[in-house]
N, C-alpha and C positions, 0 to 999 in steps of 0.2 A: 504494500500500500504506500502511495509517496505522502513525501511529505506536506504537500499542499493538501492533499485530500483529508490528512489527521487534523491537521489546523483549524481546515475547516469543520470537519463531525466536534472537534472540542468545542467549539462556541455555540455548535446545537446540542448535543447533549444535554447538558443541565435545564435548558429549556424543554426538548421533546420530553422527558422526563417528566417535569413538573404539570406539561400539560398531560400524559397521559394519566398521571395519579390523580390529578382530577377529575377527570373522565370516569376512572374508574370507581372512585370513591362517590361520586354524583351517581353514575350508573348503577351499581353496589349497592345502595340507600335506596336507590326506588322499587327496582325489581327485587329487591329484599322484604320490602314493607306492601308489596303487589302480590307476590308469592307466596310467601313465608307462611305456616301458619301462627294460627292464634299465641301460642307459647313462644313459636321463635323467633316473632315479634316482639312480645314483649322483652325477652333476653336482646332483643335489638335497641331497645330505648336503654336498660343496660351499656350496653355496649357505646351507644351514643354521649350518654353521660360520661364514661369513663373517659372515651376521645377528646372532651370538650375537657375536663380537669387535667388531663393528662396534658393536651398543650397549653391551656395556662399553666401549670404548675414547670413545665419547660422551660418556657422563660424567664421563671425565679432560677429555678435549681442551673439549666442548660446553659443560660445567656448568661446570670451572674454570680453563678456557683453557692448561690444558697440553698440548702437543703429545707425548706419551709416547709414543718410539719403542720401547721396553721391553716394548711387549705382544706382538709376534711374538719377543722370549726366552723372555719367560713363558708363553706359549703353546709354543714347543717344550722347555720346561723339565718342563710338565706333560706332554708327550707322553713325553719318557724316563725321568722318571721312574717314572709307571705301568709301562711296557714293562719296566724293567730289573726291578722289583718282582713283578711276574709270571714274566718268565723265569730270574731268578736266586734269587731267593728262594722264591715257586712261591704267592705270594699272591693271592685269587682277584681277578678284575677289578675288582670293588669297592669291596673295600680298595686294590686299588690308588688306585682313582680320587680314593680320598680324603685317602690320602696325596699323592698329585701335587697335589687341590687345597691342600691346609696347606700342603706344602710350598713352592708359589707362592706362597702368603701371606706366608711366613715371607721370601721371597726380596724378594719388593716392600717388603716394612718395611725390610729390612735397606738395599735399594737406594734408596727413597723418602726414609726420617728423612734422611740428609745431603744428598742431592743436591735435594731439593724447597727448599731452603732457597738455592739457586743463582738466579740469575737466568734467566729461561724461556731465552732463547739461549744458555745454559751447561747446562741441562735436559735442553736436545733433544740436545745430543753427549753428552753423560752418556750420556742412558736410549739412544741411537743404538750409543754403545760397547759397550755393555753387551750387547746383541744380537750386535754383531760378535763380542765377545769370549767367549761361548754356544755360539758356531756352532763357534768354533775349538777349543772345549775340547770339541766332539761332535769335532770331524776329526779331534782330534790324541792323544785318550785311547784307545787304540785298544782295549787291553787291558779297559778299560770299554763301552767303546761300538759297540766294532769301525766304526771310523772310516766312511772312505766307505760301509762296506757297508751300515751300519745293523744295524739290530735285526730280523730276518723272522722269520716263522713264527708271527705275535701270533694267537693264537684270538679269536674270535668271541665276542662276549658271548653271556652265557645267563643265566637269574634261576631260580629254585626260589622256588617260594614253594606253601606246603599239600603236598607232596607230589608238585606240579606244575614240572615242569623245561621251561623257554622257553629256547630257541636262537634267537638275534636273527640269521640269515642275514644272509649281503651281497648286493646291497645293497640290500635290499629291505627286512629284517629293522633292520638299522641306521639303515638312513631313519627307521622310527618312533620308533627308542629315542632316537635322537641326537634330531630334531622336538621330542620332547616334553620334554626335558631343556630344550632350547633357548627352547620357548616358555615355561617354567616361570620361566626365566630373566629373557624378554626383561620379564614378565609383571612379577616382582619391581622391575625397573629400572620398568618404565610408573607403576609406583605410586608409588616414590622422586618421579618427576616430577612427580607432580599433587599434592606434599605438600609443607609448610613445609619442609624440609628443600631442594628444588627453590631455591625463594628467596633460602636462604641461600648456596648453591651460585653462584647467579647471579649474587650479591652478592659473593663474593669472586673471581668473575672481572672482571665491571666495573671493580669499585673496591676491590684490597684496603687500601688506607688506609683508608677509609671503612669499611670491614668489620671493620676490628679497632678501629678507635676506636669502633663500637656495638660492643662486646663481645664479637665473632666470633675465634674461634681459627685466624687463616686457616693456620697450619703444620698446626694438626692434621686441620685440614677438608679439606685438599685431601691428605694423608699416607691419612686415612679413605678417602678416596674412591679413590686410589690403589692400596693395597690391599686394598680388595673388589674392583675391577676385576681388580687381577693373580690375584687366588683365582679368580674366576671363569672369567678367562683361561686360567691351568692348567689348570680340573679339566676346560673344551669339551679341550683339546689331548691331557689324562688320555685322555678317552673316544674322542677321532677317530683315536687310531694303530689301534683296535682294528677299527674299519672298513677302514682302509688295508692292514693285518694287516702294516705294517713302520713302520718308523720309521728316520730318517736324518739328517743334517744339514742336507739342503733344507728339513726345518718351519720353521729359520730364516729362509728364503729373501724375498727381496725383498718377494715375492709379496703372500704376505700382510703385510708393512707395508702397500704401494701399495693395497689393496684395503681394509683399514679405513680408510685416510686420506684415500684416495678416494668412499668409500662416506658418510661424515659433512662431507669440504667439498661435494660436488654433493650431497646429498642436504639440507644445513642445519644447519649447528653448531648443537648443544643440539636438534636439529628428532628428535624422537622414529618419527616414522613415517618423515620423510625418510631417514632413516639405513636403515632395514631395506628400503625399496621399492628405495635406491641401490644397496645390498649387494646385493639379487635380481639385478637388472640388471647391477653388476657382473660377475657370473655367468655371467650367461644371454645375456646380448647375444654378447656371445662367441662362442660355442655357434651361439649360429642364422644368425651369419654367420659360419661358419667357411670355405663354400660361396667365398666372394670374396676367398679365400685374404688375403697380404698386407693387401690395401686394407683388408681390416677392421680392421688394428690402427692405420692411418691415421687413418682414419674417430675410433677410437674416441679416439684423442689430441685430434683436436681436435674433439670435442665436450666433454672435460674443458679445455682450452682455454678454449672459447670460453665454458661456465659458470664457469669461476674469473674472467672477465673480465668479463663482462657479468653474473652473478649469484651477489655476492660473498656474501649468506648462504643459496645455493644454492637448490635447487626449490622447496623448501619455503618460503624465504622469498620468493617471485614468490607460490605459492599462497597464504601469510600475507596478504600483502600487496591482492593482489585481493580476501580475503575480508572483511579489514577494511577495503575501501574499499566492500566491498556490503552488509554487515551490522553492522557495528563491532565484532566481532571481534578477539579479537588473542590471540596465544599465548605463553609464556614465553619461549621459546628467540629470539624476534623482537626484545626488548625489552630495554632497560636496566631494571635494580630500580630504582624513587626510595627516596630515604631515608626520606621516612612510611612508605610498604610493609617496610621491612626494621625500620623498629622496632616495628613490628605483629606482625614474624614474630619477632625477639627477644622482643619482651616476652612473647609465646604462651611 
């Protein structure tokens, strides 16, 4: 193959690529939620939520190396919030949803400005506590929360719009509305990544000395990115009780930490697609070997195992890594910033 002709497949690549994972992922979502039955739909809106936390919580942990166990609070922070807004006060879905997102906002600011300024292994007990301490104040407020029982009887979303009244069914109904939220989301983050902003992100996870002596604000950079992640994080958690049509003190649940933290180390810290393929899988692997009872949950340990050991910046970075040794290739999330590149992206 000459030389001309690799030059050229290099500067399409990363592009054919990015448009066909969309395609796919778009394609993927519909005839999933068209098909699918009743059950593996609903394990789809599963699957959907984990996608949408799995790339916000990427770009705390991927883009500026903080491990923030904080996003399963803020995710069931936004869950009761909505619920109680709804049932108590009689607001329509909404506004709920948008309250629960602000109000995750307001909650990540409040918990980010002091404790970001901690050292990352005093970060991760912080935003760790902070979760435990979430779950306890659902268990123990009863009179608010009605403790273990949760919150039931959540309606169903529905939209009006012209004259026109949509009742979004479960879970069939909810598949689409949650999807499309989700991909609207995933879509917002894809673009942050292929922009100077990406760089600078990178920049003060590598090296934040280096980041703030070129002129980077790394408290406020990673405080920024922080809470847009936790806004985010609320408003998926806002919307997913309405599918569950309860809410309880398990949204806290392990679960969901282990499943975003899992789904961005085996998929590729900072690795944009790795994350959302890992999250599916997450999911799904699951599910289809339910069939071999126990063994599957064996199985599934040490295959997380045997990738945190043998491929420490996860699939994605094995698939980096081949690509750029076939085409020369190479992609953000693989890569340390050099310092010409970050004062290119300063000076911009």
């Amino acid at each position: 193959m000459s030389a001309a002709l690799i030059a050229k497949l290099r500067g399409r690549i990363p592009g054919q690529a990015s448009t066909l994972g969309w395609a796919a992922l778009v394609v993927g979502w519909l005839l999933f939620g068209l098909l699918g039955s009743r059950y593996a739909v609903g394990v789809g809106v599963l699957a959907l939520a984990i996608v949408g936390l799995a790339t916000a919580f990427n770009m705390v942990y991927g883009f500026t190396g903080l491990l923030s166990l904080a996003q399963a609070g803020l995710w069931g922070i936004g869950g009761y919030t909505s619920a109680l807004l709804v049932t108590r006060l009689g607001l329509p879905i909404w506004a709920a949803v948008v309250a629960a997102m602000l109000f995750g906002g307001v909650v990540a600011l409040l918990l980010g400005h002091p404790s970001l300024r901690l050292s990352k292994p005093a970060f991760i007990i912080v935003s760790l506590s902070f979760t435990m301490l979430v779950q306890i104040i659902a268990r123990g407020w009863v009179d608010l929360t009605r403790g273990p029982l949760g919150i039931p009887g959540l309606p169903a979303p529905s939209l009006s719009w012209g004259g026109l009244d949509i009742e979004f069914d479960r879970p069939r109904g909810t598949y689409f509305l949650f999807g499309a939220l989700v991909i609207v989301v995933v879509l917002i983050f894809w673009q942050l990544t292929r922009s100077r902003i990406a760089t600078a992100l990178l920049a003060v996870r590598d090296d934040p000395a280096l980041a703030e002596s070129l002129g980077l604000k790394v408290h406020r950079i990673r405080l920024g990115v922080f809470v847009v992640a936790g806004t985010v994080t609320s408003m998926l958690g806002g919307l997913f009780v309405f599918h569950l049509s309860i809410v309880d003190p398990s949204i806290f649940g392990i679960f969901y930490v282990q499943a975003i933290v899992i789904s961005v180390v085996v998929g590729g810290r900072a690795s944009f697609w790795g994350a959302i393929v890992a999250a599916i899988a997450f999911v799904a692997l699951p599910e289809v070997f339910r069939m071999t009872g126990e063994a599957r949950l064996v199985a599934f340990g040490a295959v997380l195992i045997l990738v945190t050991f043998f491929l420490p910046n996860g699939v994605a970075g094995l698939v980096r890594k081949r690509v750029r040794g076939r085409w020369g290739t190479s992609g953000r999330g693989g890569r340390r910033v050099r310092p010409e590149e970050l004062d290119r992206s300063v000076a911009r």
